[in-house]
FIMAR-609261 format. One record per residue: residue number from 1; residue in three letters; x, y, z of N, C-alpha, C in turn. Coordinates in nm, 3 decimals. Example, Ala and Ser with C-alpha at 12.3 -4.5 7.8 and 13.67 -1.06 7.14 Angstrom:
<pts>
<pt resi="1" resn="ALA" n_u="1.319" n_v="-0.569" n_w="0.780" ca_u="1.230" ca_v="-0.450" ca_w="0.780" c_u="1.320" c_v="-0.330" c_w="0.780"/>
<pt resi="2" resn="SER" n_u="1.285" n_v="-0.225" n_w="0.708" ca_u="1.367" ca_v="-0.106" ca_w="0.714" c_u="1.290" c_v="0.003" c_w="0.787"/>
</pts>
This chain:
<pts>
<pt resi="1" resn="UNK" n_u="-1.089" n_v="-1.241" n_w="-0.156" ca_u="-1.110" ca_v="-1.300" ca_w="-0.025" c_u="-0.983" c_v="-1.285" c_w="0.058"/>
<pt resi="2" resn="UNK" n_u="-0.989" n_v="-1.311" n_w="0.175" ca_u="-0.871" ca_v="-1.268" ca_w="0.265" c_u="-0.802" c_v="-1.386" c_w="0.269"/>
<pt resi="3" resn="UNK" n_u="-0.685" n_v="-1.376" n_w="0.303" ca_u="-0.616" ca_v="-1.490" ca_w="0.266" c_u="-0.609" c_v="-1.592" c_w="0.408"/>
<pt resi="4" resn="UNK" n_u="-0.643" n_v="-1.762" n_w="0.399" ca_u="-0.654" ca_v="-1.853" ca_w="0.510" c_u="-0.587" c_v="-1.782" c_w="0.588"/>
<pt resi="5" resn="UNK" n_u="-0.631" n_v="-1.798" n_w="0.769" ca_u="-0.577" ca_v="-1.778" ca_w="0.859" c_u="-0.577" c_v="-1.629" c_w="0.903"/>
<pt resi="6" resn="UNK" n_u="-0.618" n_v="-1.532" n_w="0.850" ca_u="-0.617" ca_v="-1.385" ca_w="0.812" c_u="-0.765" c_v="-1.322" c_w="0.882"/>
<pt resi="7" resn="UNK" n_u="-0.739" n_v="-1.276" n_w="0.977" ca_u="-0.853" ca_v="-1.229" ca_w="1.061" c_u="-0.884" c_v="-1.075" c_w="0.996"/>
<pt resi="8" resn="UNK" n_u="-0.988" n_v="-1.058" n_w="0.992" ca_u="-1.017" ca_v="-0.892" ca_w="0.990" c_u="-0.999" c_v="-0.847" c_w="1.133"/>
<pt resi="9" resn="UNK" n_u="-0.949" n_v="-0.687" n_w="1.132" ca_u="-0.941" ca_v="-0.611" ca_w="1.209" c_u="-1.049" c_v="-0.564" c_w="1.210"/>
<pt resi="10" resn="UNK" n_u="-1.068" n_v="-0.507" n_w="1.375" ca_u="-1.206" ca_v="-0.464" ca_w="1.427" c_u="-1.219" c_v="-0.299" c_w="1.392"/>
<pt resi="11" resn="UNK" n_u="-1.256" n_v="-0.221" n_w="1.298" ca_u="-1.241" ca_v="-0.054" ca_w="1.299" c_u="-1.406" c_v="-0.016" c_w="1.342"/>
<pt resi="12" resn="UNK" n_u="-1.382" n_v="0.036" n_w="1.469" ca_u="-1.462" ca_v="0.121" ca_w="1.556" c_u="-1.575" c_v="0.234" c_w="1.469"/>
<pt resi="13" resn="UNK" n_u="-1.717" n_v="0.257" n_w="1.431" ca_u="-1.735" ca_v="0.356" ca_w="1.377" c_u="-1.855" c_v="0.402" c_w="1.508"/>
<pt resi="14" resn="UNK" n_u="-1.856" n_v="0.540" n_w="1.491" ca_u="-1.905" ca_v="0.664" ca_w="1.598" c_u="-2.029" c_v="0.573" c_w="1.554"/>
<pt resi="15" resn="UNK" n_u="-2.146" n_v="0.579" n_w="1.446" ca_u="-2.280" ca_v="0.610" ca_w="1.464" c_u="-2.310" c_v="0.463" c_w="1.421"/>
<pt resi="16" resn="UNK" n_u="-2.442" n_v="0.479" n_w="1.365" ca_u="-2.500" ca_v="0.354" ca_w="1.326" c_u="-2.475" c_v="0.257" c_w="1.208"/>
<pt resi="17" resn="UNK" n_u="-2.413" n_v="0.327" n_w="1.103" ca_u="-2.368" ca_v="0.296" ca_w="0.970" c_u="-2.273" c_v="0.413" c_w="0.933"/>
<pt resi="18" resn="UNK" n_u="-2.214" n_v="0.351" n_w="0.833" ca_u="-2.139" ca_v="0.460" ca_w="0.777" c_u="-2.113" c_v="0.385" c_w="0.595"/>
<pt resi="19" resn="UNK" n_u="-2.051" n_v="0.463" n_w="0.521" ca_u="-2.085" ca_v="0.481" ca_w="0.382" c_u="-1.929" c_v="0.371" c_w="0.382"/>
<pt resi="20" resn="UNK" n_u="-1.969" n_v="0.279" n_w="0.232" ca_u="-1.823" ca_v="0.194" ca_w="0.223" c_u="-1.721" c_v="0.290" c_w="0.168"/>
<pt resi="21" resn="UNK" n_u="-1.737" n_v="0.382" n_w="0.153" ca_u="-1.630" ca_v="0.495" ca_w="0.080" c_u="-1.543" c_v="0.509" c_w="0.194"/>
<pt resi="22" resn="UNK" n_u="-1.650" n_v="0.589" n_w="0.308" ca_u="-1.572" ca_v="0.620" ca_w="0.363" c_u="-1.481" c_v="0.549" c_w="0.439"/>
<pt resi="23" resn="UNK" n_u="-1.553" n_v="0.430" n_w="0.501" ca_u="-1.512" ca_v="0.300" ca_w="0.542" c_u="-1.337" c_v="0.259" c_w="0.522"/>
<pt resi="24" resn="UNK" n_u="-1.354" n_v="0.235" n_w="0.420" ca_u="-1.208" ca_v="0.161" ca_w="0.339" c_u="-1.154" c_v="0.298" c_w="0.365"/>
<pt resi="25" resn="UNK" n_u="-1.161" n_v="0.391" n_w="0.390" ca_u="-1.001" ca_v="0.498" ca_w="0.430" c_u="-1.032" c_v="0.492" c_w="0.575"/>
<pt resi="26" resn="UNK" n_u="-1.134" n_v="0.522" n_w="0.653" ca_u="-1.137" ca_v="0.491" ca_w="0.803" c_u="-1.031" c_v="0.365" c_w="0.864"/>
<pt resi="27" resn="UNK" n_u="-1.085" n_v="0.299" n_w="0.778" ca_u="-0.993" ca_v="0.153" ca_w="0.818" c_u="-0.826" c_v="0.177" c_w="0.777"/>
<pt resi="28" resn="UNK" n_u="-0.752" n_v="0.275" n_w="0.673" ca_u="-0.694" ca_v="0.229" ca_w="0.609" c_u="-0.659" c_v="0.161" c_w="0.508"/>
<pt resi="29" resn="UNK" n_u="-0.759" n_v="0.104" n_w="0.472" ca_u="-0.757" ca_v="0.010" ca_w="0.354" c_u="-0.719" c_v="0.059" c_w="0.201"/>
<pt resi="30" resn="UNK" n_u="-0.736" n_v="0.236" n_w="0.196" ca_u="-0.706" ca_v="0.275" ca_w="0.111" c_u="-0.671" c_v="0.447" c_w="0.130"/>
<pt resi="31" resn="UNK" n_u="-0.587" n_v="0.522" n_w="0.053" ca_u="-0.557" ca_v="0.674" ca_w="0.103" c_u="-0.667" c_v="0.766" c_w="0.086"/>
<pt resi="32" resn="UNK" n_u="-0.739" n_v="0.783" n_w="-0.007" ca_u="-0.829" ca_v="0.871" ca_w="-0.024" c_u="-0.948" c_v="0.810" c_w="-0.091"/>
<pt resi="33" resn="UNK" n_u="-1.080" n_v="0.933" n_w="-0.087" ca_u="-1.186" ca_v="0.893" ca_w="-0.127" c_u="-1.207" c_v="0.886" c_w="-0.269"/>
<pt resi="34" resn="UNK" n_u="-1.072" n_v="0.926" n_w="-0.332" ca_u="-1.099" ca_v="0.876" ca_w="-0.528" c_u="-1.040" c_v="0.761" c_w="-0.532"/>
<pt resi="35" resn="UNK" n_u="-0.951" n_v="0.726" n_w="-0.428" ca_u="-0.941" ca_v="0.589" ca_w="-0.445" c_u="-1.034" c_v="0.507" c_w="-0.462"/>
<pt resi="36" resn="UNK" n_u="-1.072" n_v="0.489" n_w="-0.310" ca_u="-1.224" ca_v="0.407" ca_w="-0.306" c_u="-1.318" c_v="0.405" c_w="-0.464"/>
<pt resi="37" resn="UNK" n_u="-1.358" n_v="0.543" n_w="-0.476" ca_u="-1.426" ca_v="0.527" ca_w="-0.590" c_u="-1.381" c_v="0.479" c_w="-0.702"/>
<pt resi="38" resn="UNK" n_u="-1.250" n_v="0.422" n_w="-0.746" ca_u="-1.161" ca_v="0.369" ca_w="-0.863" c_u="-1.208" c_v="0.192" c_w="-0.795"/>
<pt resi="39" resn="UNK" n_u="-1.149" n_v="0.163" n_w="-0.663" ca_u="-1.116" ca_v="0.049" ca_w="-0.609" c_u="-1.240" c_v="-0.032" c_w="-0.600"/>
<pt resi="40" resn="UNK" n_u="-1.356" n_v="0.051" n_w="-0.594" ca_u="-1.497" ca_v="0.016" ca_w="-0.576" c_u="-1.576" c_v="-0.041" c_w="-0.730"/>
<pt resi="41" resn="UNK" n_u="-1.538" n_v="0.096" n_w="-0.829" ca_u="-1.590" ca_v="0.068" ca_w="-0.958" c_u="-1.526" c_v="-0.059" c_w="-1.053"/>
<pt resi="42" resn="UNK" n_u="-1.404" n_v="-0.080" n_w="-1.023" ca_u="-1.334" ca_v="-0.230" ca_w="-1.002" c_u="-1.366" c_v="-0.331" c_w="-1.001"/>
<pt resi="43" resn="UNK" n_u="-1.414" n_v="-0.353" n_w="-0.911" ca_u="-1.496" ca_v="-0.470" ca_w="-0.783" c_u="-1.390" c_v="-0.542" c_w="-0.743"/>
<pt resi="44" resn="UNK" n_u="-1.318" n_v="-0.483" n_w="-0.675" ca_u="-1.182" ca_v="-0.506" ca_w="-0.608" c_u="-1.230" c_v="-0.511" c_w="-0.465"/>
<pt resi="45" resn="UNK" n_u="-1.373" n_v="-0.481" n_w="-0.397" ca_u="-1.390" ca_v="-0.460" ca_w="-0.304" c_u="-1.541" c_v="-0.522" c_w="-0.303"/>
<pt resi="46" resn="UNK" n_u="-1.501" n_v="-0.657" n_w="-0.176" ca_u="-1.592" ca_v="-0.747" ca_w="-0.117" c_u="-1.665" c_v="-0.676" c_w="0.014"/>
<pt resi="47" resn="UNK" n_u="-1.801" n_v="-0.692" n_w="0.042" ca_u="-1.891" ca_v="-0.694" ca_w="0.167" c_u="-1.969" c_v="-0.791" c_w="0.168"/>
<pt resi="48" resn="UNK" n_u="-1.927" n_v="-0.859" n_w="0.300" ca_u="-1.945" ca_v="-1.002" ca_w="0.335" c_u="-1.952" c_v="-1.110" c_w="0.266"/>
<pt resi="49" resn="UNK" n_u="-1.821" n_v="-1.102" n_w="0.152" ca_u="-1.763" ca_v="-1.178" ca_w="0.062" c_u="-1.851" c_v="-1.192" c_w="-0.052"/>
<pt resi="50" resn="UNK" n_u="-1.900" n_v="-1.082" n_w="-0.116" ca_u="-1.980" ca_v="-0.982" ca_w="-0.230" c_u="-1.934" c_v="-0.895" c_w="-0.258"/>
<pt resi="51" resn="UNK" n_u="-1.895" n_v="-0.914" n_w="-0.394" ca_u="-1.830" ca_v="-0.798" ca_w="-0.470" c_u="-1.951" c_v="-0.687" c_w="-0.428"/>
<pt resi="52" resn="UNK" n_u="-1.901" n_v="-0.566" n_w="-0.416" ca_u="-2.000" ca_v="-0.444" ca_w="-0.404" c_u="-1.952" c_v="-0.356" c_w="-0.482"/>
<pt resi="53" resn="UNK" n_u="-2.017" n_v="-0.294" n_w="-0.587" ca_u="-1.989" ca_v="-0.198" ca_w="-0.680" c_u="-2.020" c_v="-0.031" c_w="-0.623"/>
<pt resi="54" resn="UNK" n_u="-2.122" n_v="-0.050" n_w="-0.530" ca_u="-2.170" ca_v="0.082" ca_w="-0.454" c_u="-2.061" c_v="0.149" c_w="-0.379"/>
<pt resi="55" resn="UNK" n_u="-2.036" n_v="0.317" n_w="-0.378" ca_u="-1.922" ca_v="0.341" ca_w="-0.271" c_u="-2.059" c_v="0.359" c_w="-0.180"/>
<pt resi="56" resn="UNK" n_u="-2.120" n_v="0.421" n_w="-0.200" ca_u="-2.262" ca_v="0.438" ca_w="-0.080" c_u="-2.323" c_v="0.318" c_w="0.003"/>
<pt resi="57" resn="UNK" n_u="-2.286" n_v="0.242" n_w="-0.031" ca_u="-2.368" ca_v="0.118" ca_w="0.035" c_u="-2.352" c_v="0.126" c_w="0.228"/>
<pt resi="58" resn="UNK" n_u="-2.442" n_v="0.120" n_w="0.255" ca_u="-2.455" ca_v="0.138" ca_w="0.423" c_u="-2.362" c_v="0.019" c_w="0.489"/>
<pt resi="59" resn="UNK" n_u="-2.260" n_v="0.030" n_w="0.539" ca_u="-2.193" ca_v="-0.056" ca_w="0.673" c_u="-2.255" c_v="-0.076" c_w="0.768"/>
<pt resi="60" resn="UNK" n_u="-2.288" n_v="-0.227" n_w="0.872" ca_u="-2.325" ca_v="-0.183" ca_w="0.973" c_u="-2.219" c_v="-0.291" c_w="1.073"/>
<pt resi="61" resn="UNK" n_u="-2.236" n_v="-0.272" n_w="1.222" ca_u="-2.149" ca_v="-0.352" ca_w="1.301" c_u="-2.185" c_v="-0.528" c_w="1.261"/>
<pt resi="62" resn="UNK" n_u="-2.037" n_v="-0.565" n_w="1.205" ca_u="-2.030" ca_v="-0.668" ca_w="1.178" c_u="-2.022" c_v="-0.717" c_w="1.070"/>
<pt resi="63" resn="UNK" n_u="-2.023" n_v="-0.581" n_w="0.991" ca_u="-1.983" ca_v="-0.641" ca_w="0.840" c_u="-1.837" c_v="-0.632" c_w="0.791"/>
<pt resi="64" resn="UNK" n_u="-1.810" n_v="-0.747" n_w="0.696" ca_u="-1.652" ca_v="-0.746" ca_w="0.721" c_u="-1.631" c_v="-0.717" c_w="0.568"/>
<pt resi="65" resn="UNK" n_u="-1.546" n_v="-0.611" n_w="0.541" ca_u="-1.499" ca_v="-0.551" ca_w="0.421" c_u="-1.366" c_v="-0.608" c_w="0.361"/>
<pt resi="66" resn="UNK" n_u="-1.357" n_v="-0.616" n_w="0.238" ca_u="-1.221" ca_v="-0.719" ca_w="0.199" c_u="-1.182" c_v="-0.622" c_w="0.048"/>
<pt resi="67" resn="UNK" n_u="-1.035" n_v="-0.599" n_w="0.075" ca_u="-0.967" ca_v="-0.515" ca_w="-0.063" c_u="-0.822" c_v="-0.557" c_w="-0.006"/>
<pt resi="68" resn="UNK" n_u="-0.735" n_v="-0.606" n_w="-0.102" ca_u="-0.646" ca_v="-0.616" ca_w="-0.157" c_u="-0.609" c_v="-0.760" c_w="-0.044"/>
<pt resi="69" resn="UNK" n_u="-0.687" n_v="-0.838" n_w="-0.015" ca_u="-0.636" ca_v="-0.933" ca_w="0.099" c_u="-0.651" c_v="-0.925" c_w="0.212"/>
<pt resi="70" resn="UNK" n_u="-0.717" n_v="-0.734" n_w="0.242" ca_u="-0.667" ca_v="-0.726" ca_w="0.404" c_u="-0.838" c_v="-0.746" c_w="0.424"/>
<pt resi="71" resn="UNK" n_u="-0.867" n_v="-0.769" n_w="0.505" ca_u="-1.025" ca_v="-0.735" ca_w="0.562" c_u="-1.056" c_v="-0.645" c_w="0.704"/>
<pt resi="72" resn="UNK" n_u="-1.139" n_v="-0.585" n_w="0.756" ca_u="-1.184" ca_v="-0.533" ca_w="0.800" c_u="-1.285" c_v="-0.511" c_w="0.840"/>
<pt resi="73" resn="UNK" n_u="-1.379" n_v="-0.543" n_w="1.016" ca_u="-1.471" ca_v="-0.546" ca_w="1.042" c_u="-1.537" c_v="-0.432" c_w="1.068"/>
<pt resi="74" resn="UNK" n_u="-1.632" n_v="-0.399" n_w="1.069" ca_u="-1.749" ca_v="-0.254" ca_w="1.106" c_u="-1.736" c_v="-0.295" c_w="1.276"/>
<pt resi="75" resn="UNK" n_u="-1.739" n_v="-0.237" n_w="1.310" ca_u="-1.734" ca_v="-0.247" ca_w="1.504" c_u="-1.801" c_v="-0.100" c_w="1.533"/>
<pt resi="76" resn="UNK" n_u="-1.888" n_v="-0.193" n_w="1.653" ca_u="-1.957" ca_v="-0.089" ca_w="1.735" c_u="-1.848" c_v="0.041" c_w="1.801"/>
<pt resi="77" resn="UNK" n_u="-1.844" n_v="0.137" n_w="1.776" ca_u="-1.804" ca_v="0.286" ca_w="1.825" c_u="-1.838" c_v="0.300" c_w="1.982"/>
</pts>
């Protein structure tokens, strides 16, 4: 969970959804896409404060992603 007081940042995506893989490096949240897939199979990585084991799982505006403390919102593009 993100830590009290700790807002997610808003990261902008072009279309309607996008994949949590790709997500967490869009945002920064992590360097590459074998990351994700290590950070994911983990369950180091919350959607909408739910562990999610999927890197595929669909994002949409307004869902807020959480890895290592930081969080991160899906925002309309």
């Amino acid at each position: 969970m993100a830590h009290p007081g700790t807002e997610p940042f808003d990261v902008p995506i072009r279309d309607a959804s996008i994949r949590l893989g790709q997500f967490l490096k869009l945002a920064g949240l992590i360097d590459s896409g074998a990351d994700a897939k290590t950070v994911i199979a983990d369950g180091q990585v919350t959607v909408n404060g739910e562990v999610e084991h999927r890197r595929g799982r669909q994002l949409h505006p307004a869902d807020i992603v959480v890895f290592a403390g930081r969080g991160a919102r899906v925002a309309d593009g």
